[in-house]
C-alpha positions, 0 to 999 in steps of 0.5 A: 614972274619976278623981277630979280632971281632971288625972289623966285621961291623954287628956283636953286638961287637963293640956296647957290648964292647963300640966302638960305640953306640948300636942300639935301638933294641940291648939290650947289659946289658944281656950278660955284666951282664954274666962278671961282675956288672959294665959296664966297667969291664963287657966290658973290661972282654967280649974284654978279653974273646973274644980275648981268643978264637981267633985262638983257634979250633971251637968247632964245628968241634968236634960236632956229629950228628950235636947236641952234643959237648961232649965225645962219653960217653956224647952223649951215656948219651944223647941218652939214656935220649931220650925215644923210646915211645916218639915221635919226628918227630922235632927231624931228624932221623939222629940226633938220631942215635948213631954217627958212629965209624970212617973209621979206626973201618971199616978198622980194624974189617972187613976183607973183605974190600967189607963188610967194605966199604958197613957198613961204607955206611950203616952207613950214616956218611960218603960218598962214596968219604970218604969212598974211600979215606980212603980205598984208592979205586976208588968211583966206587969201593965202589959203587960196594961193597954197591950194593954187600951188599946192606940193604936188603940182609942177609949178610947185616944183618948181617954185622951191626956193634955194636960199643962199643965206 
């Protein structure tokens, strides 16, 4: 990568802020019009925006269920708009199911460490390397507890965790 916008070669920045021309298929007045009215402050406010956010956090990092950037509130409010009738075969299933609650919930609300490792499998969130390390257990041994709780079995059942976040 680069470290500043302007020295990306293929990016639209360059041309948006007025360094070089703009290709005949790139229409740039759509998103100059989000700064400003005239052109030059339009630029010169995008150049201002764009060096703002370098070397801040992605925003990304923070996004669950790979859709939602939001407070776990936020997501919850986003979920329950989703009506269980409708259908949504373009929407995965793992993007509406509700995000998991981290390792350390596992950690602190199961006493037999077996049970906790097999539901934060369950849960899908994380893998078994994840679950390992957080655990500070070999891979193997989480495998030999998900085989030990596994889905179908009533103690599985019954290990479902209702996450109150």
């Amino acid at each position: 990568m680069v470290s500043q916008a302007r020295d990306w070669e293929w990016s639209s920045y360059r041309a948006t802020i007025g360094l070089t021309q703009a290709p005949a298929f790139l229409t740039t007045d759509w998103l100059l019009s989000a700064f400003g009215n005239a052109r030059r402050d339009a630029r010169l406010r995008r150049e201002r925006f764009v060096a703002d956010g370098t070397g801040r956090p992605r925003p990304w990092q923070n996004l669950s269920n790979e859709v939602y950037l939001g407070s776990d509130r936020f997501v919850e409010a986003r979920q329950q708009r989703i009506e269980d009738r409708q259908p949504l075969e373009e929407i995965p299933a793992w993007q509406r199911r509700r995000p998991a609650p981290p390792l350390s919930y596992y950690v602190d609300h199961f006493p037999d460490r077996n049970r906790a490792m097999a539901v934060a499998h369950r849960s899908g969130a994380y893998s078994m390397r994840e679950i390992a390390t957080c655990f500070i257990v070999r891979r193997m041994t989480v495998s030999r507890a998900v085989k030990q709780f596994g889905s179908t079995s009533e103690s599985a059942q019954q290990a479902d965790v209702q996450w109150d976040s």
